[in-house]
C-alpha positions in Angstrom: 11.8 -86.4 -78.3 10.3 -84.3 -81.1 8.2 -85.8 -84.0 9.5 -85.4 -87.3 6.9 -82.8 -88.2 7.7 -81.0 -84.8 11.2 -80.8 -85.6 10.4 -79.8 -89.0 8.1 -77.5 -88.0 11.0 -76.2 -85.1 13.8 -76.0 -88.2 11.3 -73.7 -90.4 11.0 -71.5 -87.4 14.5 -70.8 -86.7 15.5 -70.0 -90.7 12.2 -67.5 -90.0 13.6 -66.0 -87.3 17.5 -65.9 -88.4 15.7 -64.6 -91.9 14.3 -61.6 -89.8 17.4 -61.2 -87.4 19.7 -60.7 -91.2 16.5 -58.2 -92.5 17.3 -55.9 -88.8 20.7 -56.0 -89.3 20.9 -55.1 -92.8 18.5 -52.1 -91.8 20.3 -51.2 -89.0 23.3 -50.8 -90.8 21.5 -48.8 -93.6 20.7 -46.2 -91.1 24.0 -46.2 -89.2 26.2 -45.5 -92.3 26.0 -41.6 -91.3 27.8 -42.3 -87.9 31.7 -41.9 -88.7 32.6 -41.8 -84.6 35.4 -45.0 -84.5 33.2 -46.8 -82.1 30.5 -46.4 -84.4 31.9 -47.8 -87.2 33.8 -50.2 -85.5 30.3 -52.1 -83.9 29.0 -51.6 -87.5 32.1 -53.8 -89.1 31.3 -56.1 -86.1 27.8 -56.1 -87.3 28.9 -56.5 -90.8 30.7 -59.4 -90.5 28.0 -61.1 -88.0 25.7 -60.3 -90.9 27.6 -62.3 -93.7 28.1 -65.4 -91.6 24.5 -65.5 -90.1 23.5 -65.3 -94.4 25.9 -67.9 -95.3 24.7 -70.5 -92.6 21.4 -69.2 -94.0 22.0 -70.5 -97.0 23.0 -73.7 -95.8 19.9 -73.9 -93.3 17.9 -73.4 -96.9 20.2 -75.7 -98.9 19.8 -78.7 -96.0 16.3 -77.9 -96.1 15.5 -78.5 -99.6 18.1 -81.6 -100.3 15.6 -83.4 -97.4 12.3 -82.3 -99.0 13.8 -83.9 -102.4 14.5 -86.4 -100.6 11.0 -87.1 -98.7 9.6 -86.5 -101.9 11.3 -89.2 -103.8 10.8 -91.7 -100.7 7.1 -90.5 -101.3 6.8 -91.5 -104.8 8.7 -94.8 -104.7 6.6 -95.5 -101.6 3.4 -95.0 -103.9 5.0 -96.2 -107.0 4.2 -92.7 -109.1 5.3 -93.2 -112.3 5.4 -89.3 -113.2 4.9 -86.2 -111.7 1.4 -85.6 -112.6 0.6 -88.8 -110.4 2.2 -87.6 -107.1 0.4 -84.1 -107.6 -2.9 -85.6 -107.9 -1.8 -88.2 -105.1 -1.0 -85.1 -102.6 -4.8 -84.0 -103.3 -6.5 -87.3 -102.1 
């Protein structure tokens, strides 16, 4: 079973790679637009529509992301009893 920081580290990995898959996509359709054959255009709407879900589970990769860093982080500073912001920075460069 993976350690937290594994699997963290794991996570941050895959919305790197599915954030470079979306970048080749979008390029690849750029430079397909001049293709009008129905095939063509037909793998391109494929594409397309491959391409908006992979960006909205992106986006919700990112969003689940974030909510559990807020959430580490206020586990952190009730942990160590920071009583303002300014605290936990200085804590994090102990």
């Amino acid at each position: 079973m993976d350690s937290p920081e594994e699997s963290q580290h794991t996570q941050e990995r895959l919305i790197g790679d599915l954030r470079l898959v979306i970048e080749n996509a979008e390029e690849l359709l750029k430079n397909t637009d001049q293709y009008t054959n129905v095939l063509y255009q037909s793998a391109r709407s494929k594409l397309a529509n491959a391409l908006n879900a992979a960006t909205e589970e992106l986006a919700r990769f990112e969003d689940a992301q974030l909510t559990r860093m807020i959430a580490a982080t206020h586990a952190a500073n009730l942990l160590h009893a920071d009583p303002s912001g300014e605290a936990c920075i200085l804590r994090a460069f102990k």
